[in-house]
C-alpha positions in Angstrom: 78.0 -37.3 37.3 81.9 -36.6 36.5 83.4 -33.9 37.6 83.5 -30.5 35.9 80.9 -28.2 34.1 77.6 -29.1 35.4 74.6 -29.4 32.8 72.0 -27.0 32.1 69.2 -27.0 35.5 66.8 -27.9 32.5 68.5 -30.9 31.8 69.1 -32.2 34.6 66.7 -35.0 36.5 64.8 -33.4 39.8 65.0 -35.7 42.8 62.1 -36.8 45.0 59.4 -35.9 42.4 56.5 -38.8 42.0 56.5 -39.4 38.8 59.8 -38.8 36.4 60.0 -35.8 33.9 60.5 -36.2 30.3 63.2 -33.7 29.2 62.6 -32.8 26.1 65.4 -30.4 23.3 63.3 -29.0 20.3 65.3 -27.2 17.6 63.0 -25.4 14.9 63.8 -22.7 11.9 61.5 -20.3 12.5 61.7 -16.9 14.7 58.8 -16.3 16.1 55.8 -18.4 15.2 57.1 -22.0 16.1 58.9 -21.2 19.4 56.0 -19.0 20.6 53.7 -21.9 20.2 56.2 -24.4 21.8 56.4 -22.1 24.5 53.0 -22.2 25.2 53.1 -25.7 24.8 55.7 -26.0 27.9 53.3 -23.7 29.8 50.0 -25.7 29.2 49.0 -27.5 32.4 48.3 -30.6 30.8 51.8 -30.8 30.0 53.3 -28.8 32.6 53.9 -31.9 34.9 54.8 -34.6 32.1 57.8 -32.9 30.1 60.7 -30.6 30.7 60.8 -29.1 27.7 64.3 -26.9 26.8 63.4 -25.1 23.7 66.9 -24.1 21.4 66.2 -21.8 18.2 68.8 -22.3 16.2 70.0 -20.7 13.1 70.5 -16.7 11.4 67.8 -14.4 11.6 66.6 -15.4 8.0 66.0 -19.4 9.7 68.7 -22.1 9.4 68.0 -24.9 7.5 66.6 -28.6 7.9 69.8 -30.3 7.4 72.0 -27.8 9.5 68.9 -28.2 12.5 69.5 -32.3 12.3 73.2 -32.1 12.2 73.3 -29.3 15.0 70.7 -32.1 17.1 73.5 -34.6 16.8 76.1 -32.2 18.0 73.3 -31.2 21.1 73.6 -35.0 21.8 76.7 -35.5 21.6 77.9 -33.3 23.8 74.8 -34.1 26.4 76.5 -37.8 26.1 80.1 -36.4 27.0 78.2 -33.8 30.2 76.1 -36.9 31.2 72.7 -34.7 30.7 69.3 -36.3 30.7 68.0 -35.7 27.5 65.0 -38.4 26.7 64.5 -37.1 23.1 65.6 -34.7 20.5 63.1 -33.0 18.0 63.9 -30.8 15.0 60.5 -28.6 14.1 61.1 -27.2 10.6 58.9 -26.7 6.9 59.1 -28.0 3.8 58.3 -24.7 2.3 56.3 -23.7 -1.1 56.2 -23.2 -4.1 60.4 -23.6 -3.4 61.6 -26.3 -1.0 64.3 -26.2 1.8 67.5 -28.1 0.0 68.2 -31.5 1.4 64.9 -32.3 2.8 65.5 -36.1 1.8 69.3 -36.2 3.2 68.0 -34.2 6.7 65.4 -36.9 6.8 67.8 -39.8 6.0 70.1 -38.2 8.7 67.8 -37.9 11.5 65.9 -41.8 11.0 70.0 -43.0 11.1 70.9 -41.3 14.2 67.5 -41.4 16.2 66.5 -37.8 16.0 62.4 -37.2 15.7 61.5 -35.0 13.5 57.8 -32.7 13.0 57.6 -31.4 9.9 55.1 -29.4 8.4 54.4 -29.1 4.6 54.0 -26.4 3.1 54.7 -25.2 6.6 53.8 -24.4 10.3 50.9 -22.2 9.5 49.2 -25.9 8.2 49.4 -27.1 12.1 48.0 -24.2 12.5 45.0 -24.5 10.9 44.7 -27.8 11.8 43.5 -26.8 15.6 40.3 -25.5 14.0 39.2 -27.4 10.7 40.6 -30.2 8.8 42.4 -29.5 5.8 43.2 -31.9 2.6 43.6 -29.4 -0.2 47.0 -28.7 -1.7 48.5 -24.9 -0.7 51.7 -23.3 -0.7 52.5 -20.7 2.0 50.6 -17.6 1.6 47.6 -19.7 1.0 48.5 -21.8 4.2 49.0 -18.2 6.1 45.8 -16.7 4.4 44.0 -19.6 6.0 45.9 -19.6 9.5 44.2 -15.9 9.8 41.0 -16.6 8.4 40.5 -18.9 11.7 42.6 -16.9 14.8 42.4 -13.4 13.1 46.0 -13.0 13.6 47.2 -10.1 12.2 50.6 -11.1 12.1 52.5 -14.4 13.2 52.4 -14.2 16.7 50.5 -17.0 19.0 47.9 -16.6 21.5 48.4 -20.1 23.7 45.1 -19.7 24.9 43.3 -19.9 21.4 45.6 -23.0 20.2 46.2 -24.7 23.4 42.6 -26.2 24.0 42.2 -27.3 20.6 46.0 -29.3 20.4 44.3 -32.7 20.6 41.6 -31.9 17.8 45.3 -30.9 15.3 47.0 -34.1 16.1 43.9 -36.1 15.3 43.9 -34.4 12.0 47.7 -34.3 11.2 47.3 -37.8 11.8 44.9 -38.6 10.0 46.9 -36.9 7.0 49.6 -39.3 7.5 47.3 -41.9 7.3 46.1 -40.7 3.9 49.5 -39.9 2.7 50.9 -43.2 4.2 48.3 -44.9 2.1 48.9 -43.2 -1.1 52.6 -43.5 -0.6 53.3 -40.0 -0.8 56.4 -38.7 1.2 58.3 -35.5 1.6 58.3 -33.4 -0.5 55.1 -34.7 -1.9 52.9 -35.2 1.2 51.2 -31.5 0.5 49.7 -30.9 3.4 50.9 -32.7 6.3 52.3 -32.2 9.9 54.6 -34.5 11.9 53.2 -32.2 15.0 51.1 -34.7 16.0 53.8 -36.8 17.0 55.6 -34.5 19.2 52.4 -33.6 20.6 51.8 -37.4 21.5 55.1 -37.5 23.2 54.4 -34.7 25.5 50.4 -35.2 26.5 49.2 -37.7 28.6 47.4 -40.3 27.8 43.3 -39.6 28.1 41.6 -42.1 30.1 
């Protein structure tokens, strides 16, 4: 480590520790329902001991935008590069949002394959990963539909998260959300046409252990 400003305790390796931490950097749009279920997802015990997870929101109060979330993940590693900061991956958790898109949702894409950044994106949006903990789900929706669902299942009155509801049932939502890619992989649909998917599952396999 040069000399200077330190990095973040979060980011920086723990000595004498068994087995070596994955630190993890997740940027996502939303306010409320996406870093209260990442959140919980850094508490659960099965993932507790496998990744440090440093969760940045990034962006207004109104949610900042695909492409400004990639390109502010390059500046986050950049400057992790130039503090000598652990940082084992970078994730940017945003939506594709209907009936109207997020602009540049191909260019953010582009960006983040070019530069190494992993990306979990839900379409029409994070309410779909939701839903995907209790039931699958194949059928076109937009947002309020994907919201009307969401409460149908946890009786949320609002878009809070209760990690205990969601957290047993994360294995069960990346088996689906795969198995959407799967479909959609097939059928050669990609954003913004892969309505409904959820790139979840993947940051979900880089955090849980393997099941033996």
């Amino acid at each position: 480590m040069t000399r200077g400003r330190q990095p973040p305790a979060s980011l920086r390796r723990k000595v004498g520790e068994r087995q070596p931490r994955k630190t993890l950097v997740i940027l996502c749009e939303g306010r409320r329902t996406e870093p209260e279920y990442l959140d919980a997802l850094r508490r659960d015990r099965e993932i507790h001991d496998v990744a440090a997870v440093d969760i940045r929101i990034e962006g207004s109060a109104s949610g900042a935008v695909p492409l400004t979330l990639v390109r502010r993940a390059l500046e986050i590693r950049e400057r992790a590069r130039r503090e000598q900061s652990e940082i084992d991956e970078i994730w940017c958790v945003y939506d594709v949002e209907w009936p109207k898109h997020h602009p540049a949702l191909v260019e953010a894409r582009d960006l983040a394959q070019r530069n190494g950044i992993n990306l979990a994106v839900s379409n029409p949006c994070f309410e779909l990963w939701l839903v995907l903990h209790f039931r699958d789900y194949r059928r076109f929706l937009d947002n309020e539909q994907a919201r009307r669902v969401r409460r149908e299942h946890d009786g949320s009155a609002d878009k809070g998260i209760d990690g205990t509801v969601y957290m047993p049932q994360k294995r069960d939502a990346a088996r689906r959300a795969a198995a959407l890619d799967r479909f959609h992989q097939q059928n050669s649909t990609c954003v913004p046409d892969d309505n409904p998917s959820s790139g979840m599952h993947r940051l979900i396999a880089s955090v849980l252990p393997p099941q033996t």
